[in-house]
N, C-alpha and C positions, 0 to 999 in steps of 0.2 A: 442881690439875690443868689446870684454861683456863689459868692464868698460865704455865705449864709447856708447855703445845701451843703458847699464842700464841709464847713466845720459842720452840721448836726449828724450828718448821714455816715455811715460805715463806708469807705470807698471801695469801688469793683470796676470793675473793666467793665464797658459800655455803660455804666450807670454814673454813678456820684465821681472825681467831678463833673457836673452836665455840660454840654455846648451850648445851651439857652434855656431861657425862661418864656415860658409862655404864660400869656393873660386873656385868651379866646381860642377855640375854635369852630369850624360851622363849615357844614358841606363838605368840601376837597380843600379846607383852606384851614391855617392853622395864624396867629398873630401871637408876635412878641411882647415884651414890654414898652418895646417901643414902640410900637404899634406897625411894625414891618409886616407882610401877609406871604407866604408861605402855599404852593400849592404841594400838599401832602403825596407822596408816590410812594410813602411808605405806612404809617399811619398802625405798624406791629401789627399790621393785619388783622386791627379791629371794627375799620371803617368800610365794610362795604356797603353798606346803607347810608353812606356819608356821618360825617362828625356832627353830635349833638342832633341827630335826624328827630324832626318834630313830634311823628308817629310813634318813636320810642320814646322818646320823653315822655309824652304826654301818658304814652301807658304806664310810665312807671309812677309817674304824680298820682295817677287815679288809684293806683294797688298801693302806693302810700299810705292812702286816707283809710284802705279799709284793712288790709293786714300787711304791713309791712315785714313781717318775719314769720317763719313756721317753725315751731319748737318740733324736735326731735321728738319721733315714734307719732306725728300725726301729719294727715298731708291738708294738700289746698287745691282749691281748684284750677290754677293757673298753671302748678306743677303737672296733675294729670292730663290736662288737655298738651301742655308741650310734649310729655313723654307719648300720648298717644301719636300727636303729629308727624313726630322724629319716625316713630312706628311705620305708621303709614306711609312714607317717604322714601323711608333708607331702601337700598336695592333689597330682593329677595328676601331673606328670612329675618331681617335684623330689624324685632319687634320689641323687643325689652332693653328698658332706658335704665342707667343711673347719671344722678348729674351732681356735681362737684364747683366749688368756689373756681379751681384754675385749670388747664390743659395740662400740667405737668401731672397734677394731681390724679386728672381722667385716666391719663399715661399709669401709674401705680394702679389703679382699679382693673384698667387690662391686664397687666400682668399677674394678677393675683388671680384674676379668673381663670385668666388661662391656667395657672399652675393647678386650681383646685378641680379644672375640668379634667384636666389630663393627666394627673397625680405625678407632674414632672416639674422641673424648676427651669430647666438649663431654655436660652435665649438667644436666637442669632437677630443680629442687626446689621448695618451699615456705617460704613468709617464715612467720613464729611455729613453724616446724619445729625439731626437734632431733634429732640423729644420731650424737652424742657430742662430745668436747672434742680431738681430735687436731686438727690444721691440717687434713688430707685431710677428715675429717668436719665441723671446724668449716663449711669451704667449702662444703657442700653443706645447711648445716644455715641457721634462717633470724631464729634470738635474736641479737641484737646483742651480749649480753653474751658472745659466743661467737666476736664475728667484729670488733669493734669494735680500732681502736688496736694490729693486730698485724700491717700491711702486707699485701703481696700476699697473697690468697690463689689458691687451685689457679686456674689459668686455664680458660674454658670452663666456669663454674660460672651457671645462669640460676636465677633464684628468680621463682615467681610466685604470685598469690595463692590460698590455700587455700580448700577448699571448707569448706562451711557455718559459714560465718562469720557470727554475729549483726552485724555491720555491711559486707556486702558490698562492696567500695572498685568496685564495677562500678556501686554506687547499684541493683540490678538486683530491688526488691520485690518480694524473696522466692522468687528461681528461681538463687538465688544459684550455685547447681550446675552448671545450665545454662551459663550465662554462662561460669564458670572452665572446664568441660569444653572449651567454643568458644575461650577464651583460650588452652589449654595446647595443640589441635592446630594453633592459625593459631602458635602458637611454633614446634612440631616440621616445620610447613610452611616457613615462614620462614627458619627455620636449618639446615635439612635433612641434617642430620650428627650429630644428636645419639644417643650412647651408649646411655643409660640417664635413665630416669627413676625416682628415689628418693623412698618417699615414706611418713609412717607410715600404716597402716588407720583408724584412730583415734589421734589426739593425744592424748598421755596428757599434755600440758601443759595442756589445759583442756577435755578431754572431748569435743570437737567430732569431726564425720567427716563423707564423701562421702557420699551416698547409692548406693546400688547400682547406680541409671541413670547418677550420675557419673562411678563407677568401670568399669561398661561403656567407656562411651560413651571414659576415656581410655585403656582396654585395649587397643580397636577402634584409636583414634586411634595408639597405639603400634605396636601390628601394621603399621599401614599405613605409618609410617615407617621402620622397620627401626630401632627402638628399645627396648631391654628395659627391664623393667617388673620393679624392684626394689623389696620389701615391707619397710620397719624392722619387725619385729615384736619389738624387743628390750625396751619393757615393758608391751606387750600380751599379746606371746603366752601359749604355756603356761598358758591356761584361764584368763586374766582377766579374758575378756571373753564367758566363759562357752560357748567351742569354744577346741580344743585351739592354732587359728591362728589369727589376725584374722583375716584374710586371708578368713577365712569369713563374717566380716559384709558385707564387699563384694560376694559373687558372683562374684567374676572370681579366677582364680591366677594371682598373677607368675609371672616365672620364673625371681628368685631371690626369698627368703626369709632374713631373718638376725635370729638368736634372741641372746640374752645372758641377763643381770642373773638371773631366775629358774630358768635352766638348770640354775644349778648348786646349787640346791636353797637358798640362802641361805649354802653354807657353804664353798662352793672358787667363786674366778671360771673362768667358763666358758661361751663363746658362739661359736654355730656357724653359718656358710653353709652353706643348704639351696640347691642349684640343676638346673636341667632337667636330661637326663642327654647329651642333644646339646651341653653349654655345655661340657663338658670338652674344653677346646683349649688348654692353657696347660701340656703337658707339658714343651717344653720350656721353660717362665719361672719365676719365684718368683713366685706371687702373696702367700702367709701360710707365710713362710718364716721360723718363728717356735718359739724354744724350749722352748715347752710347747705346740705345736701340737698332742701326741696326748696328753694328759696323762694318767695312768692315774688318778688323782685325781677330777682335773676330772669323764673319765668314768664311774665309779665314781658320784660323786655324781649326776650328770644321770639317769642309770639309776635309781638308786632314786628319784630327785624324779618319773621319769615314770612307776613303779609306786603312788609313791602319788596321783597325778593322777587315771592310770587303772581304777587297781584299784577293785573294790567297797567301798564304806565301811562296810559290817558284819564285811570281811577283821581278823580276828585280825592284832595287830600285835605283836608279843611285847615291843616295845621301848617301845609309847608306852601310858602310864597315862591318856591321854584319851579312849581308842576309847570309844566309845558314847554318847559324850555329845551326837552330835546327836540332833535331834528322829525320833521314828517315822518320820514321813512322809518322811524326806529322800531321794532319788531317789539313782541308780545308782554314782556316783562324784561327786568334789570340782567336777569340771565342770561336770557338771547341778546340782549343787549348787548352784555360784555363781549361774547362771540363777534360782534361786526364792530366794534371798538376795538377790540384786541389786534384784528386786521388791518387796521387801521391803523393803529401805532406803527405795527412791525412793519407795514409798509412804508411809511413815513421813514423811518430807522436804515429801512434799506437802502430807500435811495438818496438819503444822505450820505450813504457807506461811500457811495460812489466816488466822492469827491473830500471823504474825510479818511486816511486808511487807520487811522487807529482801533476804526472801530470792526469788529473780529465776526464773528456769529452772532446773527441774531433770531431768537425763538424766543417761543412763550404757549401757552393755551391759557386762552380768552384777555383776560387784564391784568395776568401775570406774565411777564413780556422781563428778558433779560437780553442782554450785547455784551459778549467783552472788547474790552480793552486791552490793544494788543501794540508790537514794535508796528510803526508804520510799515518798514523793509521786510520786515517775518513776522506774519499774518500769526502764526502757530505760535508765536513768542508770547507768555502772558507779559502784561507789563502794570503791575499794583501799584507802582506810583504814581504812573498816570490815571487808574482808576482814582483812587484819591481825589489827587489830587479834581478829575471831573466832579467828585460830590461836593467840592468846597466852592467852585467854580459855580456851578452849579444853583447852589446855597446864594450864593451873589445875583442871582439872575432869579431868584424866589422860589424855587423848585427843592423839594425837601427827599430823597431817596436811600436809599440802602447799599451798599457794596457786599459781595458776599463771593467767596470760593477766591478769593485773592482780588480778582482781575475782571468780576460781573457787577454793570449795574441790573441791581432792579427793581423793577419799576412797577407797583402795585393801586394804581388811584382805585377811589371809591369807586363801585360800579354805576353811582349814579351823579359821576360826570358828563358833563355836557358835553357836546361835540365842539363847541368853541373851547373850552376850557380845555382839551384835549389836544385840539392843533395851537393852542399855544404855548399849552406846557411841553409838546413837543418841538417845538421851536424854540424854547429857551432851554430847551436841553442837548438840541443841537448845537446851539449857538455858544451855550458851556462846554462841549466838547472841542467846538471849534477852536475857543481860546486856549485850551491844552495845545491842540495842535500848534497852534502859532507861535507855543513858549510865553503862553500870559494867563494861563489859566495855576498856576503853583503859589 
């Protein structure tokens, strides 16, 4: 089957050739061809309601039967009810939805709003940022491997350096926040035309975020420019960070919001612009003038992925055979959930630090949990080979995760993993590090 993808598919960096073939997934658990099983910690941050969750199936089989597609220039009922729910949800003012086939996609909707609200074009972002793979989001996004060797991009695109970064390029020991907040309004001073500022809450590429006072402070600085203040929350959101938006670890609300990757519960793509309800000025333009803009599918699925987020986790599920398998103690829905899972990993992680030194910092907010990977002897030292080399180690021991920023894993399970399935995937993710360490994990 790899000899089969390699020749039909166009080849790209992290896609075609692939490193496996799979033939199942279900819950936190992914299987190969050969029938090997896989606990997912990475899972492209579509699985927080777990792989193939019965409740989203099932809702999509039943909006099968009765309308499986909405033709353009009419809607359906599964679309307004998601867009009102989003409504009703999202912090403060951000009550008007549009919703899009992909995240990258939702990504170009924001910016086009922004430009038509503010009648400006120009863009600052973030360098190690990500925003998705389109040219429009390449350009505002800050991986190289995303922007490199493909000529012009959008015009008016400024990238500058992110917050809480373990090696500040400001040299600024330790107030690194400070500094970039001062960087990014003498930008918006400077260039005094700028649209929008896009940005994630948290980087789910290697765990890092602003602190609260940063994200004030470039709220304030937005405001005073006449610049909107747009959230990626496309694999953050939807309770991975243990609240329903990132957007709430900051303190501040943009004033748009654009959700994807877990919206659509793992099983239809589907992601949505959430924005203020004074930004609706684009009646008459296309902004996401796109064929399955109102999907009945798409939301069909979002709807059940958001009753099983928010509903109670003692709720009778008729569909899924794992109800009750969390612990007594587990608090009010999959949300709070993540909150006392997430503490639980990172405690785990720590006091394994103890006795394993490669492993450097570790953070996260809720069941987005990241550690680098560092020289045993110089803690500050990244070391990406040995990161590596833990995800293959790792891979051996059945555990499936991500490497990101050089020298981070991390580590993303469905929220509606068990507490056993959690102290053993973090046990054989120790236990993959530990073979690095000893020189048997390469």
């Amino acid at each position: 089957m790899l000899d089969q993808d390699s020749d039909a598919f166009l080849h790209q960096c992290l896609s075609s050739p692939c490193l496996n073939a799979l033939s199942a997934c279900d819950g936190i658990y992914l299987e190969d061809v050969d029938g090997r099983r896989f606990m997912d910690f990475h899972g492209n941050y579509v699985h927080q309601v777990g792989f193939r969750n019965p409740r989203v199936v099932a809702a999509v089989k039943d909006q099968l039967d009765v309308l499986p597609f909405c033709t353009r220039r009419y809607t359906n009922e599964p679309a307004i009810r998601l867009a009102g729910r989003l409504g009703e949800l999202a912090p403060g003012d951000l009550s008007k939805c549009l919703f899009a086939p992909s995240g990258a996609v939702a990504v170009g909707m924001a910016l086009k709003l922004a430009r038509l609200a503010t009648g400006r074009h120009k863009t600052i972002s973030m360098w190690e940022s990500f925003h998705g793979a389109t040219l429009e989001a390449s350009s505002v996004g800050g991986e190289a491997l995303f922007r490199s060797d493909i000529g012009p991009l959008l015009p008016g695109t400024i990238q500058v350096p992110p917050p809480g970064h373990r090696q500040c390029v400001f040299g600024c020991g330790g107030d690194c926040d400070a500094r970039c907040a001062d960087y990014i309004e003498y930008v918006l001073q400077q260039e005094g035309d700028v649209a929008a500022l896009i940005a994630e809450p948290i980087r789910a590429s290697n765990v890092t975020a602003g602190s609260p006072e940063f994200w004030k402070r470039v709220a304030d600085a937005c405001r005073r420019n006449g610049t909107l203040l747009i959230f990626d929350e496309i694999p953050t959101g939807l309770g991975r960070t243990g609240h329903l938006f990132a957007s709430a670890c900051t303190g501040v609300t943009p004033d748009m919001i654009v959700l994807g990757k877990g919206l659509g519960g793992g099983v239809m793509p589907m992601a949505a612009l959430i924005a203020r309800r004074d930004l609706d000025v684009a009646g008459n333009k296309a902004i996401g003038h796109y064929t399955h803009e109102k999907s009945p599918l798409g939301a069909a699925a979002a709807l059940a992925t958001l009753d099983c987020l928010l509903g109670p986790l003692d709720a009778p599920n008729p569909h899924d055979d794992r109800s009750g398998e969390h612990s007594a103690e587990a608090p009010g829905n999959l949300i709070d959930r993540a909150v006392q899972l997430g503490k639980r990993l990172r405690r785990q992680l720590i006091d394994f630090r103890k006795s394993c030194p490669i492993i450097g910092d570790v953070r996260g907010e809720g069941l987005l949990v990241g550690f680098d990977v560092v020289e045993p002897q110089s803690p500050q030292r990244a070391c990406p080979q040995r990161a590596e080399a833990v995800l293959y180690a790792a891979l051996d021991e059945g555990v499936s995760f991500k490497t990101g920023g050089g020298n981070t894993v991390v580590l993303a399970p469905p929220l509606t993993i068990t507490d056993a399935e959690l102290d053993e995937a973090a046990l054989r993710i120790c236990r993959a590090v530990q073979r690095v360490h000893d020189g048997h994990g390469s």
